[in-house]
MIKOL-843638 format. One record per residue (C-alpha): residue in three letters; z, x, y; residue number from 1. Coordinates in nm, 2 decimals, decimal comma. Example, Ala and Ser with C-alpha at 12.3 -4.5 7.8 and 13.67 -1.06 7.14 Angstrom:
! residues 2
R/residu/Z/X/Y/num
R/ALA/0,78/1,23/-0,45/1 $
R/SER/0,71/1,37/-0,11/2 $
//
This chain:
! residues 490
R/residu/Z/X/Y/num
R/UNK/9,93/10,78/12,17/1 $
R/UNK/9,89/10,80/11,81/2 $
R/UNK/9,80/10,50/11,61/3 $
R/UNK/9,82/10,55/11,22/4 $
R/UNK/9,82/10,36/10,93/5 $
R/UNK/9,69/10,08/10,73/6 $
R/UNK/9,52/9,76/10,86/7 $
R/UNK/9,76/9,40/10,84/8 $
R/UNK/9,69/9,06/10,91/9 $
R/UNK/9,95/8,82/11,07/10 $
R/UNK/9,98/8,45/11,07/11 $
R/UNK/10,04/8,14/11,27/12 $
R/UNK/10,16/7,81/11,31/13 $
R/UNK/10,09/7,54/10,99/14 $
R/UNK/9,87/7,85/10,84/15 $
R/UNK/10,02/8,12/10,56/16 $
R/UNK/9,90/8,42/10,42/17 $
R/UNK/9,99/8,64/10,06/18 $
R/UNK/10,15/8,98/10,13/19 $
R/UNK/9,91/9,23/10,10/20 $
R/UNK/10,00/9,41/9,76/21 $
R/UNK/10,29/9,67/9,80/22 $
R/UNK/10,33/10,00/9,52/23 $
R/UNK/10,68/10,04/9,40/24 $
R/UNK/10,76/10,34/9,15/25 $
R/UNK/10,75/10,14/8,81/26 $
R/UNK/10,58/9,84/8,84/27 $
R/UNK/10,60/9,57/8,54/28 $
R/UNK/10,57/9,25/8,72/29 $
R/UNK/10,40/9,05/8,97/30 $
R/UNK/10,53/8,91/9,29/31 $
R/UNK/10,35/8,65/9,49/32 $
R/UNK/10,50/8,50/9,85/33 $
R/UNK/10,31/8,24/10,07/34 $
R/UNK/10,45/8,22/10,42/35 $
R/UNK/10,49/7,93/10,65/36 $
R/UNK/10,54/7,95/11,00/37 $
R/UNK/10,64/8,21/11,25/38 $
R/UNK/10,63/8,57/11,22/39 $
R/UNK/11,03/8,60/11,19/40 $
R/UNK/10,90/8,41/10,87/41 $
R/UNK/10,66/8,70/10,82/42 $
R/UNK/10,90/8,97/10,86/43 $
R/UNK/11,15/8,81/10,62/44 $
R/UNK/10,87/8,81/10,34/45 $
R/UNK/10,78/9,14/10,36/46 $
R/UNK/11,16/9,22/10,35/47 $
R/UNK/11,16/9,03/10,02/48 $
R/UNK/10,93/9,19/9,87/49 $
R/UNK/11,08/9,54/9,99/50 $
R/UNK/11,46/9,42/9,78/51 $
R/UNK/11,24/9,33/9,47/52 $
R/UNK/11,03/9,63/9,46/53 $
R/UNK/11,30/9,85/9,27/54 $
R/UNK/11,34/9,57/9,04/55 $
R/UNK/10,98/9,62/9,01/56 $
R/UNK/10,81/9,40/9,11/57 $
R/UNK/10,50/9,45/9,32/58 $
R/UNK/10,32/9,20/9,52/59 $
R/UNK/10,01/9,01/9,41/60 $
R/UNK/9,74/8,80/9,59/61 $
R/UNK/9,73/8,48/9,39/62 $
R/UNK/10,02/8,26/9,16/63 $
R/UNK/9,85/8,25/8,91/64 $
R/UNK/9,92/8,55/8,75/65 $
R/UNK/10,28/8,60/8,95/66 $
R/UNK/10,58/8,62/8,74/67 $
R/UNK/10,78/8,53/9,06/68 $
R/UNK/10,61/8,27/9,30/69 $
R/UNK/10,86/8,25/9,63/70 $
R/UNK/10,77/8,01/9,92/71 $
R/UNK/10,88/8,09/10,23/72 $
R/UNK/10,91/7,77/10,45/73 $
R/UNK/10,94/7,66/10,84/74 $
R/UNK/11,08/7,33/10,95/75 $
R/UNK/10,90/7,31/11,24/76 $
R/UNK/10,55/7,17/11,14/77 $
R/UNK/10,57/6,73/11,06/78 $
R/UNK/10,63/6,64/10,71/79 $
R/UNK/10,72/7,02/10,63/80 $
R/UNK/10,94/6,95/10,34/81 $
R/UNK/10,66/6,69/10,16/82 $
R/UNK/10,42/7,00/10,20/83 $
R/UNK/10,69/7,20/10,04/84 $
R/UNK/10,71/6,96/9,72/85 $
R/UNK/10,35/6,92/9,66/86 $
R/UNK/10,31/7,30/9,65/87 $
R/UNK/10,60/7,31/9,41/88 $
R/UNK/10,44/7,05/9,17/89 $
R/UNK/10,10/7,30/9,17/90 $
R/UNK/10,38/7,55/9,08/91 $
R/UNK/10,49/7,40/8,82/92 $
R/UNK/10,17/7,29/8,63/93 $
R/UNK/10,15/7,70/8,64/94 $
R/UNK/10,52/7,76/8,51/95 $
R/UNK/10,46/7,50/8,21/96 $
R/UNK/10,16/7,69/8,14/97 $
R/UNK/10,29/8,00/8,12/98 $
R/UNK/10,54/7,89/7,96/99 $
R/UNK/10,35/7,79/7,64/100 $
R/UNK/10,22/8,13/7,67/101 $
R/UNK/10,53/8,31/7,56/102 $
R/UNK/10,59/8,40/7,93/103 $
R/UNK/10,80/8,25/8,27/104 $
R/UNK/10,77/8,26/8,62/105 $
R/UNK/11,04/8,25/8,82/106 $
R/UNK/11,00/7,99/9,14/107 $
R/UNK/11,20/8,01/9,46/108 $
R/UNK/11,22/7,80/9,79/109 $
R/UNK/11,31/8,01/10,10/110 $
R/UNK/11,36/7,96/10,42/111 $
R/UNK/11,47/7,71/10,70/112 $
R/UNK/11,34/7,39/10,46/113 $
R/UNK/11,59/7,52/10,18/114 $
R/UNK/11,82/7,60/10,44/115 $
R/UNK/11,81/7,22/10,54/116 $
R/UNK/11,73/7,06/10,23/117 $
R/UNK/11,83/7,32/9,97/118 $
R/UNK/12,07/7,05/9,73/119 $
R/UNK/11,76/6,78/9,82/120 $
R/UNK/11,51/7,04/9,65/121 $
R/UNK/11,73/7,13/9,33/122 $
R/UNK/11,76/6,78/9,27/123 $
R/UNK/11,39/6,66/9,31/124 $
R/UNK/11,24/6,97/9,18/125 $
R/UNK/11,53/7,09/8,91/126 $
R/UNK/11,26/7,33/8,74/127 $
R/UNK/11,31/7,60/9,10/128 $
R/UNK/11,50/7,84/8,99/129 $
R/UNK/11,62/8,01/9,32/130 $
R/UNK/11,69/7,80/9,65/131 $
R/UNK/11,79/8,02/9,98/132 $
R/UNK/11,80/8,00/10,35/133 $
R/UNK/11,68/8,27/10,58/134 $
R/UNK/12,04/8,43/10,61/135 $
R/UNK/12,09/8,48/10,23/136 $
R/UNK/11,72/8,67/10,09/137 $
R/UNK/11,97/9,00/10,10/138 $
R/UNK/12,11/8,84/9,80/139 $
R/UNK/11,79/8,79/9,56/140 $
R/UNK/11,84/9,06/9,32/141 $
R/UNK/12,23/8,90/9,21/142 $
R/UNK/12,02/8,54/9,24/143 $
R/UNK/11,76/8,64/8,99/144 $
R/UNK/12,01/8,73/8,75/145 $
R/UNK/12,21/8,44/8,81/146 $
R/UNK/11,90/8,25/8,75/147 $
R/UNK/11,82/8,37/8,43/148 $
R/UNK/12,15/8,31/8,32/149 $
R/UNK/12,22/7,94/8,45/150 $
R/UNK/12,02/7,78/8,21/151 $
R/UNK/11,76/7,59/8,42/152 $
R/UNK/12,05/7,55/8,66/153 $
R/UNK/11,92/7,57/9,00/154 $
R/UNK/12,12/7,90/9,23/155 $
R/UNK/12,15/7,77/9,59/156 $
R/UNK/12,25/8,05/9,87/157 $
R/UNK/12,24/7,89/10,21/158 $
R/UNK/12,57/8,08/10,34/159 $
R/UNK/12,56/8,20/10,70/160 $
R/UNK/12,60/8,55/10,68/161 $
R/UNK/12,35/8,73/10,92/162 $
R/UNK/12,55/9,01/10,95/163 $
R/UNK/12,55/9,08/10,59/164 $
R/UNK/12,17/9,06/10,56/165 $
R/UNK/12,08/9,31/10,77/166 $
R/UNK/12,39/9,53/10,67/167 $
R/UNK/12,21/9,52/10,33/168 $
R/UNK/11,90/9,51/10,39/169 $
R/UNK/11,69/9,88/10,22/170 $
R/UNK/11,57/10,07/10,47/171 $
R/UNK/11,12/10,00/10,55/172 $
R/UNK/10,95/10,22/10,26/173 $
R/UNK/10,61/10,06/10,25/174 $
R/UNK/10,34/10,15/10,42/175 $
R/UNK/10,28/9,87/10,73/176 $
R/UNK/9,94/9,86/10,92/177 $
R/UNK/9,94/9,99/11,27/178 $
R/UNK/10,09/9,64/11,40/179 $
R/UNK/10,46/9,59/11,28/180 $
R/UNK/10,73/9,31/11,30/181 $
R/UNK/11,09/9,42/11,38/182 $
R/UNK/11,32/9,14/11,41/183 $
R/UNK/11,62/9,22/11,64/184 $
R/UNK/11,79/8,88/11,70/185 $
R/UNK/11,83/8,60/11,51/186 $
R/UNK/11,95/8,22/11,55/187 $
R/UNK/12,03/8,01/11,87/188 $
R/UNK/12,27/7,84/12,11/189 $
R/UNK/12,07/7,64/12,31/190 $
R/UNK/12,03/7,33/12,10/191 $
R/UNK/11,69/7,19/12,18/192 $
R/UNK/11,72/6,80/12,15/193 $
R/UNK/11,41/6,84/11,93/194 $
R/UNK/11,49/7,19/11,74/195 $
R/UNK/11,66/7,23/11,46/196 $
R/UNK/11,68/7,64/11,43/197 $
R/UNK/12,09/7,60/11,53/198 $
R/UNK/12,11/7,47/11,24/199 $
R/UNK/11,89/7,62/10,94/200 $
R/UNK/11,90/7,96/11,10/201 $
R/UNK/12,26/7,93/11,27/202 $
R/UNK/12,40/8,11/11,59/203 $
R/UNK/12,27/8,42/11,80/204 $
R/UNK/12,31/8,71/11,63/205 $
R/UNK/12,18/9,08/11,79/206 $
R/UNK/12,15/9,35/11,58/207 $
R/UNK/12,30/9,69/11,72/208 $
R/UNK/12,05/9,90/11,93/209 $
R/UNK/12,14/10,18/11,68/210 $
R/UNK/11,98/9,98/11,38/211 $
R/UNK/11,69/9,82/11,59/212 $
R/UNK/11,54/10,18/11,70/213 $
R/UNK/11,59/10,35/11,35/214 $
R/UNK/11,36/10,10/11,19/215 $
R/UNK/11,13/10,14/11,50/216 $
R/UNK/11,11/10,53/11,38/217 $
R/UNK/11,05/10,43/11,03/218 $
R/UNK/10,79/10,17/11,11/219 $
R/UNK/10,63/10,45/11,31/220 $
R/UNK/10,62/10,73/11,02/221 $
R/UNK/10,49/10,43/10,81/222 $
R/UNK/10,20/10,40/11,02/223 $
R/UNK/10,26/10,19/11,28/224 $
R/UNK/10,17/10,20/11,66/225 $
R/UNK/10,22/9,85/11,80/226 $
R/UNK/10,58/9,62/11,71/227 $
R/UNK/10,68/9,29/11,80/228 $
R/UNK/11,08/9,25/11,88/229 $
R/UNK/11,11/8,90/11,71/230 $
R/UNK/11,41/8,70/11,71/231 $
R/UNK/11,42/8,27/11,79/232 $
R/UNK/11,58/8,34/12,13/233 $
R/UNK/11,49/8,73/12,13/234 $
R/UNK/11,54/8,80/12,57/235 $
R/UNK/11,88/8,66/12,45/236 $
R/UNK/11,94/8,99/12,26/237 $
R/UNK/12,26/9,19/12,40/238 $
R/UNK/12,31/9,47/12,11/239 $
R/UNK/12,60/9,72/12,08/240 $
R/UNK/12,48/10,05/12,23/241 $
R/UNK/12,47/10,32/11,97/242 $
R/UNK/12,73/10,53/12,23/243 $
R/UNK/12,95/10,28/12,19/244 $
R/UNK/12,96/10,18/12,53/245 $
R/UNK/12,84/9,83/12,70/246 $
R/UNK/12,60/9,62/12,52/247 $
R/UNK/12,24/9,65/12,60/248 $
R/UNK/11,97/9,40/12,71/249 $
R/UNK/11,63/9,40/12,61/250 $
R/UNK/11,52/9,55/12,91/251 $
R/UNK/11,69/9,83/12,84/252 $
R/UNK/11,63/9,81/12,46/253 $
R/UNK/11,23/9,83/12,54/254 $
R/UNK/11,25/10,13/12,75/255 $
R/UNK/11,41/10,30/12,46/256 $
R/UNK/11,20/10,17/12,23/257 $
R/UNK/10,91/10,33/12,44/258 $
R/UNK/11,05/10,71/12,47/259 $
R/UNK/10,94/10,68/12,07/260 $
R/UNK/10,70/10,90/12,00/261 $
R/UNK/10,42/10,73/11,87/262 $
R/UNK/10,48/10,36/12,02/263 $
R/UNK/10,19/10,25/12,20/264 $
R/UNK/10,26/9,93/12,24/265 $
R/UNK/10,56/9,68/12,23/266 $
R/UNK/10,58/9,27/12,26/267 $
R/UNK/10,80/9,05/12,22/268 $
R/UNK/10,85/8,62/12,12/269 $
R/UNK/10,97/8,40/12,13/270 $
R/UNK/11,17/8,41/12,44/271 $
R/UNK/11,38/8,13/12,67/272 $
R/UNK/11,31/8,13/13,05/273 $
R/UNK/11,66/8,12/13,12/274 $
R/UNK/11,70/8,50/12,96/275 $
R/UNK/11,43/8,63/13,16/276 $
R/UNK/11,65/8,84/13,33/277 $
R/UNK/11,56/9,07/13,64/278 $
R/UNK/11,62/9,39/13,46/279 $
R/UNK/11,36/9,28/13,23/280 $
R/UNK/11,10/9,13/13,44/281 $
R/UNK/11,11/9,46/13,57/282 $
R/UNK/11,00/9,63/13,25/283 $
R/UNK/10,72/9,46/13,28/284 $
R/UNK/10,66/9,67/13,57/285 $
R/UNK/10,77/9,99/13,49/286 $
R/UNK/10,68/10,00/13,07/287 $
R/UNK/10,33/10,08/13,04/288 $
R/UNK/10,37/10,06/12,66/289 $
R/UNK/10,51/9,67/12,71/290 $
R/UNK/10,18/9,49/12,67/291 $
R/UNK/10,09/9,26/12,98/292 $
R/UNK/10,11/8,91/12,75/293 $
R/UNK/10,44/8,74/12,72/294 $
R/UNK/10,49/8,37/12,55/295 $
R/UNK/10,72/8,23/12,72/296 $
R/UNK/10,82/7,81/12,61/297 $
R/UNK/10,83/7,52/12,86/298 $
R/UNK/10,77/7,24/12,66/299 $
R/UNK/10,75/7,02/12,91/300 $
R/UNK/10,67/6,97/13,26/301 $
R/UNK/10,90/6,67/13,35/302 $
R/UNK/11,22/6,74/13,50/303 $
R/UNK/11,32/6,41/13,34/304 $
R/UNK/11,21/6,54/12,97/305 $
R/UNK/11,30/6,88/13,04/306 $
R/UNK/11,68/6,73/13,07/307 $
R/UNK/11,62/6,49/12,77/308 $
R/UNK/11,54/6,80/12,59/309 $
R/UNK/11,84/6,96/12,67/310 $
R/UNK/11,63/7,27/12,81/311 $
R/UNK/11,88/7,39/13,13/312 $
R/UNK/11,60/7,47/13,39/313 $
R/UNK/11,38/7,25/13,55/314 $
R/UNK/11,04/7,31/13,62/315 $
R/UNK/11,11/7,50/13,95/316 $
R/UNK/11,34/7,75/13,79/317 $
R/UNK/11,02/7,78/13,57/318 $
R/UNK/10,80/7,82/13,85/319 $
R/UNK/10,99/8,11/14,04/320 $
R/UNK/11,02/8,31/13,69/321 $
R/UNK/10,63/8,29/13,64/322 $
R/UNK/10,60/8,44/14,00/323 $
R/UNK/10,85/8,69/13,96/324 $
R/UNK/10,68/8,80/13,64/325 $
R/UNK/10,33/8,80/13,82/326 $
R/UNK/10,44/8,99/14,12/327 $
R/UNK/10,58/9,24/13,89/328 $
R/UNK/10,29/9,24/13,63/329 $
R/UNK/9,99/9,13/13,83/330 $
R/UNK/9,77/9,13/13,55/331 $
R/UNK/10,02/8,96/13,31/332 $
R/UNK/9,90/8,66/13,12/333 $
R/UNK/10,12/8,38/13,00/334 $
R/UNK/10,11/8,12/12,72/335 $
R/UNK/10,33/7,89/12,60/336 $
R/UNK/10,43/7,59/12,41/337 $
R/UNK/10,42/7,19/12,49/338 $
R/UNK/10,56/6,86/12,31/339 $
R/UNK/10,42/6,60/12,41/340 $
R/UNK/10,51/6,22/12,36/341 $
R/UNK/10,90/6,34/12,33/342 $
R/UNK/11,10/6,00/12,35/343 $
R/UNK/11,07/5,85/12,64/344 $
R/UNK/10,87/6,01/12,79/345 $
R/UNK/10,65/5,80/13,05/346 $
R/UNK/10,25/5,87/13,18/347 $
R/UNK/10,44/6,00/13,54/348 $
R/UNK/10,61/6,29/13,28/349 $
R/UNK/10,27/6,39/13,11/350 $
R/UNK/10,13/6,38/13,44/351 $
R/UNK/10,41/6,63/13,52/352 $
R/UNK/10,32/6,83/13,21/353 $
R/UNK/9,92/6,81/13,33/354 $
R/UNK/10,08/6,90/13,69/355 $
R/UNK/10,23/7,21/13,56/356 $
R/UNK/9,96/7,33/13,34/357 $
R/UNK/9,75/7,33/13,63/358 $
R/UNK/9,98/7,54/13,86/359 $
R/UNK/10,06/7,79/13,59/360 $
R/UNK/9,75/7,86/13,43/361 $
R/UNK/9,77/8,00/13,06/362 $
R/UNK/9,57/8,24/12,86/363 $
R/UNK/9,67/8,04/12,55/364 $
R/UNK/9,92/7,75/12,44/365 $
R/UNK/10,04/7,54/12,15/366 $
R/UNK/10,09/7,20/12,18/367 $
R/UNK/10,18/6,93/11,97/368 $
R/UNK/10,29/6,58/11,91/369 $
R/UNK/10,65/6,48/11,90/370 $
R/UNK/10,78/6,46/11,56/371 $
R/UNK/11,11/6,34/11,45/372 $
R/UNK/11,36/6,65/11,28/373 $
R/UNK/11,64/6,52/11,09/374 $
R/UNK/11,95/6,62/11,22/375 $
R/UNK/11,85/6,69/11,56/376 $
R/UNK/11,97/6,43/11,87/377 $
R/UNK/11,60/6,31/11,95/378 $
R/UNK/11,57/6,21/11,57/379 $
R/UNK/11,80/5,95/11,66/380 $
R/UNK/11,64/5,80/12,03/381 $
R/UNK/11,55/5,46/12,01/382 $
R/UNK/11,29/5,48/12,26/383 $
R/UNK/10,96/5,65/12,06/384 $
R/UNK/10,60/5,70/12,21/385 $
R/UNK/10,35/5,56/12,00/386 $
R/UNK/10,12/5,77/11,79/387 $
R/UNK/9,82/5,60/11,97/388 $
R/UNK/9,93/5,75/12,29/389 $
R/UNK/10,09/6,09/12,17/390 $
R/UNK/9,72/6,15/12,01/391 $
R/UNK/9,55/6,03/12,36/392 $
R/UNK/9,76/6,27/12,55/393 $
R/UNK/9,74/6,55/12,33/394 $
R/UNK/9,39/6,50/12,34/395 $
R/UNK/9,42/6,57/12,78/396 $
R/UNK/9,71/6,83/12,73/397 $
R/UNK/9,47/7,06/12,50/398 $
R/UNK/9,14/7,02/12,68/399 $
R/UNK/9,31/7,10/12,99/400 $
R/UNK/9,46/7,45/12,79/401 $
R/UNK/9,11/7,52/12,63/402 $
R/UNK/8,97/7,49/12,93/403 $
R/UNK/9,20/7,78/13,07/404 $
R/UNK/9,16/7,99/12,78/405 $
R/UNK/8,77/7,97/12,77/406 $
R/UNK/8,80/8,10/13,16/407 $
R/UNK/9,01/8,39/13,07/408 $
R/UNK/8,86/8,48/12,81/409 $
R/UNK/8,52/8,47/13,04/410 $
R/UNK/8,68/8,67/13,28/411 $
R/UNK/8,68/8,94/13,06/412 $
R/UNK/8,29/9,02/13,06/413 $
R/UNK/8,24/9,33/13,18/414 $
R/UNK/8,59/9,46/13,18/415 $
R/UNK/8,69/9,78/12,95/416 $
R/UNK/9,03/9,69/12,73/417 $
R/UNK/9,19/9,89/12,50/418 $
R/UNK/9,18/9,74/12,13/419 $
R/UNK/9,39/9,82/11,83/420 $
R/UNK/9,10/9,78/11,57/421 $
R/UNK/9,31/9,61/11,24/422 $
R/UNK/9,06/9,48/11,00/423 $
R/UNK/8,69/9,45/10,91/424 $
R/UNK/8,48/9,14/11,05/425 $
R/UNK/8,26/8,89/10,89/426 $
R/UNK/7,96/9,14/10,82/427 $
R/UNK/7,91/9,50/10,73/428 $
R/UNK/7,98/9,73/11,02/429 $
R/UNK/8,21/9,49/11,25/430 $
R/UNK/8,58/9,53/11,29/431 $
R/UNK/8,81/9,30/11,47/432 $
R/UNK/9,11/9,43/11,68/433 $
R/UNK/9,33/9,29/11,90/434 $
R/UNK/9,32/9,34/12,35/435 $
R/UNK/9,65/9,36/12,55/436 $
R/UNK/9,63/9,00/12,61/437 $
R/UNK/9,61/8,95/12,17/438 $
R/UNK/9,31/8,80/12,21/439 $
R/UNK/9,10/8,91/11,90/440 $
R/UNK/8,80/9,12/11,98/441 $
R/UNK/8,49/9,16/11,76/442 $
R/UNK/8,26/9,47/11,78/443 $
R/UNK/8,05/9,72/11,60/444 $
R/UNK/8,22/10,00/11,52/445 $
R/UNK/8,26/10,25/11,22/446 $
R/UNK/8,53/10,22/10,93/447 $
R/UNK/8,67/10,58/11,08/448 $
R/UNK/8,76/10,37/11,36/449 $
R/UNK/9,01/10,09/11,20/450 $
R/UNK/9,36/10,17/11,27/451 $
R/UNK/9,29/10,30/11,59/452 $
R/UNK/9,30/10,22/11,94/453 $
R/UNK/8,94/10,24/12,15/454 $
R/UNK/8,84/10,13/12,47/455 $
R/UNK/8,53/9,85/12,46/456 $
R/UNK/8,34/9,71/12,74/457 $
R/UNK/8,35/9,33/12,66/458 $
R/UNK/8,03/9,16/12,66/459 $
R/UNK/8,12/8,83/12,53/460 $
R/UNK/8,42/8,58/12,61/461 $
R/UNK/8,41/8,27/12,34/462 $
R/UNK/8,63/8,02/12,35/463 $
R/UNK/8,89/8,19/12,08/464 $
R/UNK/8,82/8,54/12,07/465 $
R/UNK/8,59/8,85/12,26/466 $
R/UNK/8,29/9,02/12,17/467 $
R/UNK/8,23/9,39/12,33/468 $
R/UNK/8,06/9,70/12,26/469 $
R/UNK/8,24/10,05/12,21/470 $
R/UNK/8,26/10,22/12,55/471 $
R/UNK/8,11/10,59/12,48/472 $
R/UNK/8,26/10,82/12,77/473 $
R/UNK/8,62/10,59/12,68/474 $
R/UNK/8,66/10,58/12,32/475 $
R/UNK/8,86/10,79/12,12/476 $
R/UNK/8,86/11,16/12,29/477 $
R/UNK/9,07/11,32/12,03/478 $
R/UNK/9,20/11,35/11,68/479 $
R/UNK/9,50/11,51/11,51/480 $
R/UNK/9,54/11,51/11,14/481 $
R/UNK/9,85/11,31/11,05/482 $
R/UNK/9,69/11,20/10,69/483 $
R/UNK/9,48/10,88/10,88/484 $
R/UNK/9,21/10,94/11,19/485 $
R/UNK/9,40/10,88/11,48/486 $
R/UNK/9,31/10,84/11,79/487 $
R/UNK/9,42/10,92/12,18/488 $
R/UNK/9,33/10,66/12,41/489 $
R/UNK/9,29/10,79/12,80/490 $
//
């Protein structure tokens, strides 16, 4: 398989990243987006920036010299919308400024926190110009001329109208690096007690197959090699088929997505153990471009909590899916995500959580305390853990997970994986790629290399990451020119 392109780098959880800058035809101002949160979050940036660029604008690395400064926000994190108003006061010190300049910068809030608290944000901060959920950034060229005619009037857009969006979206023209988002699903029906994605991102929505595997072909001529199928419930996906006949599942959608010439590898997250259908546990078997890692939510380990949480399995329903999935996949490596200290929950639940950890074992996990979301049914239980205890069992919960991460990644010494080399390392002469298992590998290897995948022998297994040397009779065998070194992996 083929692997060109341009090197990316993603984020994660409470942590954000700028856009890497993006060309457009006639550039004349300056676009800079910070992104919270998960990588649908990601993937709606970069859209952004894809419906400003014929208004031309092109992206930048820092606000301070941005003539548009949009935030991109998650309501997941604790205290998400406070972070969201200190940033904005640091914007506006810079919009005054530039304003006594001669100049203006335009400020926008996006995403699920001006989904939730869109009027809440025009009334604190009245000097953001554009406020809009994560169903409405199709709409940003009409809401930057709205904005510079409303006379330091605030535009909100936080209509529901996912089918629109991507309707209206403009096709990928950027170059991406050889690891791509592709969001095929958006929204949820499950309503989490805790969660409040039902309501800042609204109801399931599946894209048409047709739609999903055209922008896989364009991510591909853009240079990319490895996507991500991203949606907040995305094994929930059931998309028209482009014959027109019944609606596909993923597991169907993935195979199709691998006949694509140049796919190497596919993932896909966040997904809901009750939509881990048999047809797609089976493409973990029978898809050797579906990478052997899936992320797949628990939350808790209690049957008691798992109901309080509104969840719909218990922790035995959880059980036979992880065996199902290893029997297909034996080499298949899980991680997942944990609440802990969720009202009411007692030291027999966490045990249950420490219980289940222990059974499953996990590459990697998240896991945090219970925080309160407005709007959401646990917002409202009377019955809260204190913070004293949430902190001591987080404390367990994550030594217990880092313990099983450290041994995986130990159990990698001496093993040959293929990596998809992204980005240079710390010093001259390292690049850092990513294994089947995304674990981030470090190595020695030349810049003709980057973009490409190679096999290493792993020498190293730290607690967050691999070390490893190229493997000479396994690494790159040939090249074709395609504009970028490329190489085919045996």
């Amino acid at each position: 398989m083929t692997c060109p392109g341009l090197g990316r780098q993603t984020v994660a959880d409470d942590r954000f990243r700028p856009h890497q800058p993006k060309v457009c035809a006639s550039v004349t101002k300056r676009l800079f987006i910070k992104t919270y949160g998960c990588q649908m979050n990601v993937y709606d940036s970069e859209r952004m920036a894809d419906i400003l660029a014929p208004l031309g604008y092109a992206e930048t690395t820092s606000p301070d010299d941005a003539d548009m400064v949009i935030l991109n926000t998650c309501h997941i994190r604790e205290k998400a919308a406070e972070k969201v108003f200190s940033e904005l006061g640091r914007l506006r010190k810079l919009k005054d400024r530039r304003r006594t300049d001669g100049g203006d910068m335009v400020i926008g809030v996006a995403g699920c926190v001006a989904q939730a608290e869109g009027e809440e944000i025009a009334r604190r901060a009245p000097y953001v110009d554009i406020v809009f959920g994560p169903q409405s950034y199709q709409h940003l060229p009409e809401m930057v001329t709205r904005a510079a005619r409303a006379g330091g009037q605030t535009v909100l857009e936080t209509d529901f109208d996912v089918e629109d969006k991507f309707d209206r979206l403009p096709e990928v023209a950027t170059k991406n690096g050889p690891a791509a988002f592709l969001t095929i699903q958006e929204g949820c029906d499950k309503f989490c007690a805790f969660c409040v994605v039902p309501y800042t991102r609204g109801a399931e929505f599946s894209r048409p197959a047709s739609d999903i595997l055209a922008e896989a072909r364009r991510l591909v001529a853009a240079g990319s090699c490895e996507i991500t199928l991203l949606g907040q419930n995305v094994n929930a996906w059931h998309g028209a088929a482009p014959d027109g006949g019944a609606e596909w599942a993923l597991g169907r959608l993935i195979r199709e997505l691998a006949e694509i010439d140049g796919i190497a590898r596919i993932r896909y997250t966040t997904s809901h153990p009750l939509e881990m259908t048999a047809d797609l546990i089976a493409a973990h078997a029978e898809v050797p471009a579906l990478m052997p890692y899936l992320h797949l939510p628990v939350q808790s380990g209690s049957d008691r909590i798992l109901g309080a949480m509104n969840r719909r399995h218990d922790r035995e329903t959880y059980f036979r899916i992880v065996d199902k999935l290893r029997d297909a996949r034996p080499d298949i490596a899980l991680s997942s995500d944990f609440i802990v200290g969720f009202p009411g929950e007692t030291d027999r639940d966490f045990a249950d959580t420490l219980n289940l950890v222990t059974r499953v074992t996990y590459a990697q996990a998240y896991s945090f305390k219970y925080s309160p979301r407005p709007g959401t049914p646990a917002a409202v239980e009377t019955v809260q853990v204190e913070e004293a205890v949430k902190d001591e069992r987080l404390q367990s919960l994550q030594a217990l997970i880092n313990a099983q991460q450290a041994a995986f990644n130990a159990d990698m010494v001496g093993r040959t994986l293929p990596v998809l080399l992204e980005r240079a390392g710390r010093h001259a002469g390292q690049l850092v790629g990513r294994s089947p298992y995304m674990q981030s590998v470090h190595l020695d290897a030349p810049e003709s290399l980057r973009n490409q995948i190679v096999e290493v022998t792993i020498d190293q297994g730290r607690a967050n990451s691999l070390s490893g040397r190229l493997t000479t009779e396994h690494g790159p065998v040939a090249k074709q020119d395609t504009g970028t070194n490329v190489a085919h992996v045996a």
